[in-house]
C-alpha positions as CSV (number, residue, x, y, z in Angstrom):
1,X,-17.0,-2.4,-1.0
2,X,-13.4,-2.4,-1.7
3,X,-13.8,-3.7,-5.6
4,X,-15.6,-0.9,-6.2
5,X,-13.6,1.7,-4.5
6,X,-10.4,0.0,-6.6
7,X,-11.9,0.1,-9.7
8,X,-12.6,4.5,-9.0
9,X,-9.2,4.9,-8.4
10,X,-8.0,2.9,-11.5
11,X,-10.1,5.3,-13.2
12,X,-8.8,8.3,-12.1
13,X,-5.3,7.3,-12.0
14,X,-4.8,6.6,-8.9
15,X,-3.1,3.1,-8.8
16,X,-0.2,3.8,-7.4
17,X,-2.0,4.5,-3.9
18,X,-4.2,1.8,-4.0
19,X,-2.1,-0.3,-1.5
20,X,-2.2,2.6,0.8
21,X,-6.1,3.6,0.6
22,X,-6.4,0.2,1.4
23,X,-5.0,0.0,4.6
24,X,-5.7,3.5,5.9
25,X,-9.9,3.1,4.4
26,X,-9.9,-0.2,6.4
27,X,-7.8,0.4,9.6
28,X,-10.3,4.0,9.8
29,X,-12.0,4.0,13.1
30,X,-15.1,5.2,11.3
31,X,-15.0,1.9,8.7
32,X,-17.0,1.5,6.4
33,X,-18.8,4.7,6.0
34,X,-18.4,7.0,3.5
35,X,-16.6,9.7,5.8
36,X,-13.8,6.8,6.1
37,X,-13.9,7.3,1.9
38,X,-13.7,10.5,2.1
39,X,-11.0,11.3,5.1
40,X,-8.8,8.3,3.6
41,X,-8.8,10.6,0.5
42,X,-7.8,13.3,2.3
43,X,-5.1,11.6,4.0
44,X,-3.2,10.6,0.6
45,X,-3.8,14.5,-0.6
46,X,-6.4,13.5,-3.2
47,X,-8.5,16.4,-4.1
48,X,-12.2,15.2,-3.0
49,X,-15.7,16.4,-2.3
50,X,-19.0,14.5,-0.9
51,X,-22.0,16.2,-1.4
52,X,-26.2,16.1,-2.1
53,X,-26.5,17.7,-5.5
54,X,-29.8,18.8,-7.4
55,X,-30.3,15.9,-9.7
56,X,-31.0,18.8,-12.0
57,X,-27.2,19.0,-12.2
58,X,-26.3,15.5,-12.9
59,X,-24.9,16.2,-16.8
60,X,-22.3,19.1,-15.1
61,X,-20.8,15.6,-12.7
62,X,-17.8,14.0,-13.7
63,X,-17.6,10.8,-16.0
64,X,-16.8,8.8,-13.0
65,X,-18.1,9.4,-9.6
66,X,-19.2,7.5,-6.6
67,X,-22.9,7.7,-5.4
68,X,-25.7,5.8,-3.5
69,X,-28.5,4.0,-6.0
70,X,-31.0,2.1,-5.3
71,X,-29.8,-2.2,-4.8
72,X,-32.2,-4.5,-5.4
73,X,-33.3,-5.8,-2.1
74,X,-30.9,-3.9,-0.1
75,X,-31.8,0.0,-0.6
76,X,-29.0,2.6,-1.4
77,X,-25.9,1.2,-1.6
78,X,-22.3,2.9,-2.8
79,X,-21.7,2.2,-6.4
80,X,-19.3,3.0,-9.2
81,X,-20.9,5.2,-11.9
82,X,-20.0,5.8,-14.8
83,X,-21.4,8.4,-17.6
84,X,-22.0,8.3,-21.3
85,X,-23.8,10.1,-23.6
86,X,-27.1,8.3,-23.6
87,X,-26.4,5.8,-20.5
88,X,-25.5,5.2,-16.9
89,X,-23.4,1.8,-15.9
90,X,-23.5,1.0,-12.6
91,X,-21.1,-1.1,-10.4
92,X,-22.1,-2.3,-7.3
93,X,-19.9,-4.9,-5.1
94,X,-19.5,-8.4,-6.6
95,X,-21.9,-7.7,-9.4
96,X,-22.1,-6.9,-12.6
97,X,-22.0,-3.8,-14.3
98,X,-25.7,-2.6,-14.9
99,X,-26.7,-0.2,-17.7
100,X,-29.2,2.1,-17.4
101,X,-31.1,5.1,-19.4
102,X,-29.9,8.6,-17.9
103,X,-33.9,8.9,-16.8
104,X,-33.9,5.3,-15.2
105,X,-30.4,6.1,-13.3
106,X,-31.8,9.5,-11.6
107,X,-35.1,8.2,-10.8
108,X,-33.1,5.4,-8.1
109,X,-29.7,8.1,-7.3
110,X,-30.4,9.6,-4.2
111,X,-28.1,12.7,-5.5
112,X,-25.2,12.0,-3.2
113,X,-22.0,12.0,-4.7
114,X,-18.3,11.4,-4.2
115,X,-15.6,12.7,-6.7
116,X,-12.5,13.4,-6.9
117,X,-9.5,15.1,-8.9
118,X,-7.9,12.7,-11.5
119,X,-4.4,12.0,-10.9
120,X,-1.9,12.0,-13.8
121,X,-1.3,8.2,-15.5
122,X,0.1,6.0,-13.4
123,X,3.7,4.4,-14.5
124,X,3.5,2.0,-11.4
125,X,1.6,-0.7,-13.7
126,X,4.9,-0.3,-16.3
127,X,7.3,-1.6,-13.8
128,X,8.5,-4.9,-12.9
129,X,9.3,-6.3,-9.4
130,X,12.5,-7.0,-8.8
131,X,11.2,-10.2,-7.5
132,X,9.0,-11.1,-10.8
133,X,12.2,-10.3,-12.6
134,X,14.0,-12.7,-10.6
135,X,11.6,-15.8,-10.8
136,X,11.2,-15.1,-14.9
137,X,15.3,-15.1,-14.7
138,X,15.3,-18.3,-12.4
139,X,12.5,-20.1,-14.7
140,X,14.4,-19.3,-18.2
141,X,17.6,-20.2,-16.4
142,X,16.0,-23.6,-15.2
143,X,14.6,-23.6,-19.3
144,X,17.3,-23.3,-20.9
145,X,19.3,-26.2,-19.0
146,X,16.6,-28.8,-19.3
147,X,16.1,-28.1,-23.0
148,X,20.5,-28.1,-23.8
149,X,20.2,-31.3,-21.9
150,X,17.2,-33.3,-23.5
151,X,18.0,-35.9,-26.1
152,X,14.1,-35.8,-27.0
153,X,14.3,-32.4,-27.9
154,X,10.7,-31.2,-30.7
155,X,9.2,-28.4,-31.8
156,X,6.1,-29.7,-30.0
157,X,8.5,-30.5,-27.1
158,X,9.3,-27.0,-26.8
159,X,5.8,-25.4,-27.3
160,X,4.8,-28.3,-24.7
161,X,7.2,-27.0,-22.5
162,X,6.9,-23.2,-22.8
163,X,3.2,-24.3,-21.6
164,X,4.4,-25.3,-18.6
165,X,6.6,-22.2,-17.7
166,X,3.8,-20.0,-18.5
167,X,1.4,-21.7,-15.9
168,X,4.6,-22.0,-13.3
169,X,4.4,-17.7,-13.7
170,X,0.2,-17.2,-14.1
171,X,0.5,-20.0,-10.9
172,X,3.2,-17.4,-9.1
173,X,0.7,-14.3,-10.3
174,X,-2.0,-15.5,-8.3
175,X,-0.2,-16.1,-5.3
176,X,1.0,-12.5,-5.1
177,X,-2.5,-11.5,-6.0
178,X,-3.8,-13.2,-3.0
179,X,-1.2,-12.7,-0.5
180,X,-0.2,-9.3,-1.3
181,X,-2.2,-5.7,-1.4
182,X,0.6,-4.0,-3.4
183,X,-1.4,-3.5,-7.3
184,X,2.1,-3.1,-8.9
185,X,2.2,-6.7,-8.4
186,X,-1.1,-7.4,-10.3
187,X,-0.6,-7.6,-14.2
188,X,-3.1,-5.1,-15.6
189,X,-5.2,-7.6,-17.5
190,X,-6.8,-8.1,-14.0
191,X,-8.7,-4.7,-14.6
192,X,-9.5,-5.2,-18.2
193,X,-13.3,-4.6,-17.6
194,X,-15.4,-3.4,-14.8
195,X,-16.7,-7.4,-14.6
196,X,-13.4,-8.6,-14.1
197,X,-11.1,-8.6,-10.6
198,X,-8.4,-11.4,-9.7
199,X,-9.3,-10.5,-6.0
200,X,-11.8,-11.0,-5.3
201,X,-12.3,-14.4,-6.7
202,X,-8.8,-15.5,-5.7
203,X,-9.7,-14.5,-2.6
204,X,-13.0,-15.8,-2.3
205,X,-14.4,-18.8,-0.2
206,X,-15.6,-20.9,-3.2
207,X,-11.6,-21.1,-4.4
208,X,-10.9,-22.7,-1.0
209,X,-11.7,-27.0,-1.9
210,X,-10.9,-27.3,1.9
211,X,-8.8,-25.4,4.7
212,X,-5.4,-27.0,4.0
213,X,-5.7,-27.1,0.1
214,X,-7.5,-24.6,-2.6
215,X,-7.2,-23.4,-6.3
216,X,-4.3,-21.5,-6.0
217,X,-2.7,-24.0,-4.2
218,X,-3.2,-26.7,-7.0
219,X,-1.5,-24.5,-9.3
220,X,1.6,-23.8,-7.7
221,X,2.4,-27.4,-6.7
222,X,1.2,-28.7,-9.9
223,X,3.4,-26.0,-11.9
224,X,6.4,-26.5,-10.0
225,X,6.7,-30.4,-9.8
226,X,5.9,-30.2,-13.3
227,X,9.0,-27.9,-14.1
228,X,11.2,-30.1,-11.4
229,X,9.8,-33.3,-13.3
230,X,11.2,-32.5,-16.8
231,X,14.3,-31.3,-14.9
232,X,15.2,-34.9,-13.6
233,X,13.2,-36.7,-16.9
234,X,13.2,-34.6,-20.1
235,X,10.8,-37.7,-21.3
236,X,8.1,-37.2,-18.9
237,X,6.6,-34.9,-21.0
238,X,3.5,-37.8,-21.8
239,X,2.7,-38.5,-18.1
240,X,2.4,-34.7,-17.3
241,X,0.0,-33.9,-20.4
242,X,-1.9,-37.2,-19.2
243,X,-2.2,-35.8,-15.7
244,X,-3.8,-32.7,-17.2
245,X,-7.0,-34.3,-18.0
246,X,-7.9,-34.6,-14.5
247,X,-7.7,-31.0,-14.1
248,X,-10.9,-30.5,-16.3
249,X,-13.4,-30.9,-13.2
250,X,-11.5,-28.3,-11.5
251,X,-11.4,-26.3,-14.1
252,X,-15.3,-26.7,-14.8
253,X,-16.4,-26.0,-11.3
254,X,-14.0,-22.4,-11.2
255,X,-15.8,-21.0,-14.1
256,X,-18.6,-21.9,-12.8
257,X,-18.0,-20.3,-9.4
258,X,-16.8,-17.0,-11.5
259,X,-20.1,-17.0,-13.9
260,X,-22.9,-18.0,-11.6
261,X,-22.0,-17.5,-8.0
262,X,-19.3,-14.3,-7.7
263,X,-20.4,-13.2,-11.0
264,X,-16.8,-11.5,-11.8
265,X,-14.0,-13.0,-13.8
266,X,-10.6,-13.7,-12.9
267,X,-8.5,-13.3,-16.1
268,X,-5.4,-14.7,-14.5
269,X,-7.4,-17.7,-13.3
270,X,-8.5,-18.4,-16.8
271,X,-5.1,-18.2,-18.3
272,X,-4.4,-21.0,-15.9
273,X,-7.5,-22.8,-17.1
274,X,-6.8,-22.3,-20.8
275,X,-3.3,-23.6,-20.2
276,X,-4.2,-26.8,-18.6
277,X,-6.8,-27.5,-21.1
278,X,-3.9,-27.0,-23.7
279,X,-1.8,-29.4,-22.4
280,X,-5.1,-31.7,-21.9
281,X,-6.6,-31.6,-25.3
282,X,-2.5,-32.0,-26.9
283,X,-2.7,-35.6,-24.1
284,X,-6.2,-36.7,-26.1
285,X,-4.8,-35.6,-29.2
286,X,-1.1,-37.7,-29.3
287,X,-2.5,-40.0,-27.0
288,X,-1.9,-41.1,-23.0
289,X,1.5,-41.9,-22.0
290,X,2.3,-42.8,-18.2
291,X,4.9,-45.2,-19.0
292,X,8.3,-42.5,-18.5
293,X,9.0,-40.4,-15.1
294,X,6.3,-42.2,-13.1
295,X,9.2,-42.3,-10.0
296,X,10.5,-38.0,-10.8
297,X,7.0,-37.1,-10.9
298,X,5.9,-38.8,-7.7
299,X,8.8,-37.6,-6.1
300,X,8.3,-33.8,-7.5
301,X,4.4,-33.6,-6.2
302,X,5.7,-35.0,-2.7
303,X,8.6,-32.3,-2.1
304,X,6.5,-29.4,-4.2
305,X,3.4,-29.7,-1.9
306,X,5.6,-30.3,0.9
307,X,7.6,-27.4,0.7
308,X,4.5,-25.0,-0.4
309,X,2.4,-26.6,2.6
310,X,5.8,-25.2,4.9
311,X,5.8,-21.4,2.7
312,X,1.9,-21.5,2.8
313,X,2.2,-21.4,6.8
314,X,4.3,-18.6,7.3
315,X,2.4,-16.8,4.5
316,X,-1.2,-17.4,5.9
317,X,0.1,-16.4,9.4
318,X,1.8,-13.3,7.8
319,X,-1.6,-11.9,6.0
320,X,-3.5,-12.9,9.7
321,X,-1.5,-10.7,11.6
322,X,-1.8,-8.0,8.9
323,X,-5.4,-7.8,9.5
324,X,-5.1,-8.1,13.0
325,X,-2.9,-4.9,12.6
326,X,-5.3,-3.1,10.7
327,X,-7.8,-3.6,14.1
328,X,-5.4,-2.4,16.3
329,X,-4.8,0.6,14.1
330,X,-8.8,1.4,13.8
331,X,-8.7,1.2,17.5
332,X,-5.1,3.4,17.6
333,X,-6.4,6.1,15.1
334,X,-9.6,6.8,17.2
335,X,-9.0,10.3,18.2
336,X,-10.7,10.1,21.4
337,X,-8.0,7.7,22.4
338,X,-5.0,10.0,21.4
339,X,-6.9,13.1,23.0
340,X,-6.7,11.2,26.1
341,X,-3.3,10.0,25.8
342,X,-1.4,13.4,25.3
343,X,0.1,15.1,28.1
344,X,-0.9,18.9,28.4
345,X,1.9,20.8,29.4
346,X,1.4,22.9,32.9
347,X,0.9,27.1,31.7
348,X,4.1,28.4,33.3
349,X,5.9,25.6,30.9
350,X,4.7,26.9,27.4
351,X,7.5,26.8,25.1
352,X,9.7,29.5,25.0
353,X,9.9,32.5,22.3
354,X,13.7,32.8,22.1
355,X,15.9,31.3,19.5
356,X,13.3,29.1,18.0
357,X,13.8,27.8,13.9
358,X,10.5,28.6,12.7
359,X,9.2,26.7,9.7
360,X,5.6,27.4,7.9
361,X,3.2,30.1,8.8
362,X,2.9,31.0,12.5
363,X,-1.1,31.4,12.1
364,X,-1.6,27.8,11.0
365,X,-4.1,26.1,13.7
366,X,-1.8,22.7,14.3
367,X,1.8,24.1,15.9
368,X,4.0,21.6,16.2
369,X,7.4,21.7,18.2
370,X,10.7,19.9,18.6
371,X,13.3,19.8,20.4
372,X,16.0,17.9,19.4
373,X,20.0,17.4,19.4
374,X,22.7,17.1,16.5
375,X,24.0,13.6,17.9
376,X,20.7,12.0,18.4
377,X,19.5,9.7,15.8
378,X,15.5,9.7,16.8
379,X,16.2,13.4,16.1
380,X,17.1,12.4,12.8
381,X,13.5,10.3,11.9
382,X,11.6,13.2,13.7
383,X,12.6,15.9,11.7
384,X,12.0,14.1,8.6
385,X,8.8,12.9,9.8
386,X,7.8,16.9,10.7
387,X,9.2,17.5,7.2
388,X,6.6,14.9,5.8
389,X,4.0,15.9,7.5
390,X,4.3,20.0,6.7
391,X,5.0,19.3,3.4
392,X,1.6,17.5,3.4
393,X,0.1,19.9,5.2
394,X,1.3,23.4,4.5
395,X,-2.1,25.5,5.2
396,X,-2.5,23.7,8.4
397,X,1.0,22.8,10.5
398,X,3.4,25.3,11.6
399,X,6.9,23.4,12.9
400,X,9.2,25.4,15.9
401,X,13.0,23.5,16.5
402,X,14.9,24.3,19.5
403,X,18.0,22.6,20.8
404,X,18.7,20.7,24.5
405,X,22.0,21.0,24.6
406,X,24.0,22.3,27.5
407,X,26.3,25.0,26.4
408,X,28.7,24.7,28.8
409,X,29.8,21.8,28.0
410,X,32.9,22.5,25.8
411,X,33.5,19.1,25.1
412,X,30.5,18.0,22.9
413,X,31.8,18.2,19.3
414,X,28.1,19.0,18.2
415,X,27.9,21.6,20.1
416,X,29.0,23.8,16.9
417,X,26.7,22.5,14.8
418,X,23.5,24.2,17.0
419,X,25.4,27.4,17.5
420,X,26.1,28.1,13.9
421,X,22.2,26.9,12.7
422,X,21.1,29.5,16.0
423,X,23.7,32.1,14.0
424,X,22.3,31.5,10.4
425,X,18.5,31.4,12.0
426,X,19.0,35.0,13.0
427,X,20.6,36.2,9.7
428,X,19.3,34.1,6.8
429,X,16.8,31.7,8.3
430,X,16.6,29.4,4.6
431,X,20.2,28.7,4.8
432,X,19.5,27.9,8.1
433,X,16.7,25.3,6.9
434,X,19.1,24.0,4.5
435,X,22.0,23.5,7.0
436,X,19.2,21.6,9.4
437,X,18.1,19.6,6.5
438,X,21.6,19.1,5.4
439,X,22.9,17.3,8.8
440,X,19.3,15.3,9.8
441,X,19.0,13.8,6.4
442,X,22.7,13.9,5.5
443,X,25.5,12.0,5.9
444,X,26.9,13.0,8.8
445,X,29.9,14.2,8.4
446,X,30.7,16.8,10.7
447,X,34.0,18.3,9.2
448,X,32.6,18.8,6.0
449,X,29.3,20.4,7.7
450,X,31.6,22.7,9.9
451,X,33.5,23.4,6.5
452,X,30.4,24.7,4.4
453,X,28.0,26.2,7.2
454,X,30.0,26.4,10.2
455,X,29.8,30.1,11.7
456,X,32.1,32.0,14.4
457,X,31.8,31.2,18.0
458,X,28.7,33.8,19.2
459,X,27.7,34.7,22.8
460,X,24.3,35.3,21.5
461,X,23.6,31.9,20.0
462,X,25.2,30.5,23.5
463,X,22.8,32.7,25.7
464,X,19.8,30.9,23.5
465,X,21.0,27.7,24.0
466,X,21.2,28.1,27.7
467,X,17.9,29.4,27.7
468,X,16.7,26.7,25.8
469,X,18.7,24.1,28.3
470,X,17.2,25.6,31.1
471,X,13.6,25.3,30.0
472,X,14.1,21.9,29.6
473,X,15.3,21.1,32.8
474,X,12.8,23.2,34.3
475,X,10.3,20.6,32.1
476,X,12.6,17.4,33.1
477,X,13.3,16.7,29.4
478,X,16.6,15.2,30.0
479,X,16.5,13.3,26.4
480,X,16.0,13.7,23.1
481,X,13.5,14.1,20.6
482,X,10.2,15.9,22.7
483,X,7.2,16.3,20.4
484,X,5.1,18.6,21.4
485,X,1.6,19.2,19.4
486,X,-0.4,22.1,20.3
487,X,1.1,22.9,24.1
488,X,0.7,18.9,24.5
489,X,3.1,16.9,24.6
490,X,3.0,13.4,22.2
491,X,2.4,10.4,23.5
492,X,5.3,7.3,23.9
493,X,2.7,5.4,21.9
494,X,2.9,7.2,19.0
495,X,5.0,8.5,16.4
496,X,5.3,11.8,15.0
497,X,4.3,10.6,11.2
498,X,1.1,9.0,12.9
499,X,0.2,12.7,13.1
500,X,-1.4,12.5,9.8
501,X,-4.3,10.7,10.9
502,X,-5.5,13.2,13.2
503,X,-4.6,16.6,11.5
504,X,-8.2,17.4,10.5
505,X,-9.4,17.3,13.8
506,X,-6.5,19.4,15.8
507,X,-7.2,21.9,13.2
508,X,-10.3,22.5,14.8
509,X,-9.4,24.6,18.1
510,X,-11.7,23.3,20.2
511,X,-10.5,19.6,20.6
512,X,-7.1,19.9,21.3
């Protein structure tokens, strides 16, 4: 379902989050239905609706919108649909697009529909990875040596060569497609049509030949003993090109698998194709030579598969345990389970009144509370994380701070620092927000804080904190940060920007 799901984000602009949607649509304990859709939507602040419309209605939809049609043999299924003037296309999982007349398409839509607000263009496909950068870098570097020092230096030679680097990075492209979720990592020509998606072939069974060895696989170690051949034999050119030809099964039997079986093209896996059928139709054409670098090239395949066989361990047991995480995470982000795992706190221990650092309108349904220190550093990640999660939520979470600090003791340096944000709370309460902000998500530096928003010493702000103090010994929170989320206090087994998962649902008053 994914590939369709992608493809309606790409088309509303939504790239960027792709990576995201991914893991919070598939790590939803209510996976794969279409309130997991919609909810993950939510989650990442996308604007969305799901609803039965009058098919009456269907020319006022949007151009792109998701909606259950009829599947051959399999009833209403989600698709991707798209609008024209005269005609429907339809997209359902691992097939291809399907046009239809506007009549034909309402006759098998149901009338639900999911849409959503289209973002602005993405500039996350314009940028490069540091780490792409890098290997291009590394692969010119490597280039530019081995042509300086060849004595059999050609034009031929060097379009021969530039062959090679090309496949070494389409070879490196799939790898990241396969292994990584992160689209700003894909090159765009992998969404060039609604038929085409790198994925999903790349990660498909048919591109496996067995369990230690499959397509992508071939590529890299080919690639890179290739490169490391003509580094140790500039000559070896011949024998490579030769080598190619046997590549042509390979490369029948993946189009194949693309056209006829997952019926969706992978462009970078086609690249690769056309490139070793280059190199194989330039072997034919100047004829098979195997007598130079027969020894560099034997010993080039041994350490490139050796080495990838040692990187492709740690890499397949890496993307296991990410999918293993994504089960715990369904199980974790079951509400249920963090209902039961918060600790109500007693009546005669509801948070005090006095002194508090209120943030966001009092009235909102979720009320969230710290209390905190200046010289904790957890303090530090949960007042950023509240920050996150009100600015995500402004219409819905309310955020109180109070301090557990015991005044007396005239020896805390920090001790300061709460007294003058309790002074600038009570006089201008957005300076005191800004002096809060300044020191959690600052540098640190307490002379220069003291210098800027320090305040006179004030019985009043010392009364507060001692009334704070006391309520939290009364409570036994002797440390430092307590969450508390609607007169319940968080659990140890879950952090504060967790939260987001579950802020529809303790907007309602009657579960929490």
């Amino acid at each position: 379902m994914f590939i369709v799901l992608e493809k309606f984000l790409k088309l509303n602009n939504f790239s960027r989050v792709i990576s995201d949607f991914k893991d919070y649509y598939q790590s939803h304990p209510n996976f794969p239905s279409l309130f997991a859709i919609t909810d993950t939507l939510s989650l990442l602040n996308i604007e969305n609706v799901a609803a039965r419309v009058d098919k009456d209605h269907f020319h006022d939809l949007p151009d792109s919108f998701l909606g259950y049609v009829e599947e051959e043999g399999k009833g209403p299924s989600l698709a991707l649909v798209r609008k024209s003037a005269q005609s429907v296309e339809v997209l359902f999982e691992k097939k291809k697009p399907k046009r239809l007349s506007i009549e034909e398409f309402i006759q098998c839509w149901n009338g639900i529909v999911v849409a959503i607000e289209p973002g602005t263009n993405d500039d996350a496909s314009n940028t490069i990875s540091k780490s792409s950068l890098m290997l291009v870098v590394t692969l010119l570097c490597v280039s530019g040596f081995t042509l300086i020092n060849n004595s059999v230096f050609s034009w031929s030679y060097l379009f021969n060569y530039a062959l090679y680097v090309f496949g070494a990075i389409v070879s490196v492209a799939i790898l990241r497609e396969k292994y990584s979720s992160d689209p700003n990592h894909v090159s765009k020509i992998c969404s060039l049509g609604t038929n085409t998606s790198c994925s999903s072939v790349i990660k498909s069974e048919r591109a496996e030949f067995t369990k230690w060895i499959g397509f992508s696989d071939l590529g890299v170690v080919f690639f890179g003993a290739s490169l490391l051949t003509l580094l140790l034999e500039p000559g070896a050119m011949g024998i490579l090109n030769s080598i190619s030809i046997f590549s042509l099964p390979v490369i029948i039997y993946s189009i194949w698998v693309q056209r006829a079986v997952l019926k969706s093209w992978c462009v970078l896996c086609l690249m690769l194709a056309a490139t070793l059928l280059a190199q194989s139709t330039w072997a034919l054409y100047t004829g098979i030579n195997v007598q130079v670098g027969v020894v560099e090239l034997v010993f080039s395949l041994i350490f490139a598969l050796v080495i990838w066989l040692f990187v492709r361990k740690h890499l397949d047991t890496f993307d296991h345990l990410k999918s293993s995480n994504k089960e715990l995470l369904r199980f974790k982000r079951e509400f249920e389970i963090f209902k039961f795992l918060q600790k109500p706190l007693p009546l005669e221990t509801s948070v005090i009144s006095n002194g508090k650092i209120s943030i966001g309108p009092s009235d909102n349904p979720v009320k969230m509370f710290l209390v905190i220190s200046p010289s904790c550093f957890h303090c530090d990640k949960a007042y950023k994380d509240a920050l996150q999660l009100l600015e995500e939520n402004p219409k819905r979470i309310s955020l109180e701070i109070f301090y557990n600090l015991n005044p007396e003791n005239q020896d805390n340096p920090y001790l300061k620092i709460a007294r003058s944000i309790l002074q600038l709370n009570e006089v201008e309460p957005e300076k005191c927000i800004a002096a809060l902000s300044e020191w959690h998500l600052g540098d640190k530096d307490l002379d220069l804080w003291l210098k800027k928003w320090g305040q006179k010493d004030d019985e009043k702000a010392d009364r507060l904190l001692a009334e704070q103090y006391r309520w939290c010994l009364q409570n036994e929170f002797n440390y430092t940060p307590v969450k508390i989320i609607n007169d319940c206090e968080l659990s140890m087994h879950y952090s504060l920007d967790e939260l987001k998962y579950f802020i529809a649902e303790l907007s309602e008053p009657e579960e929490m």
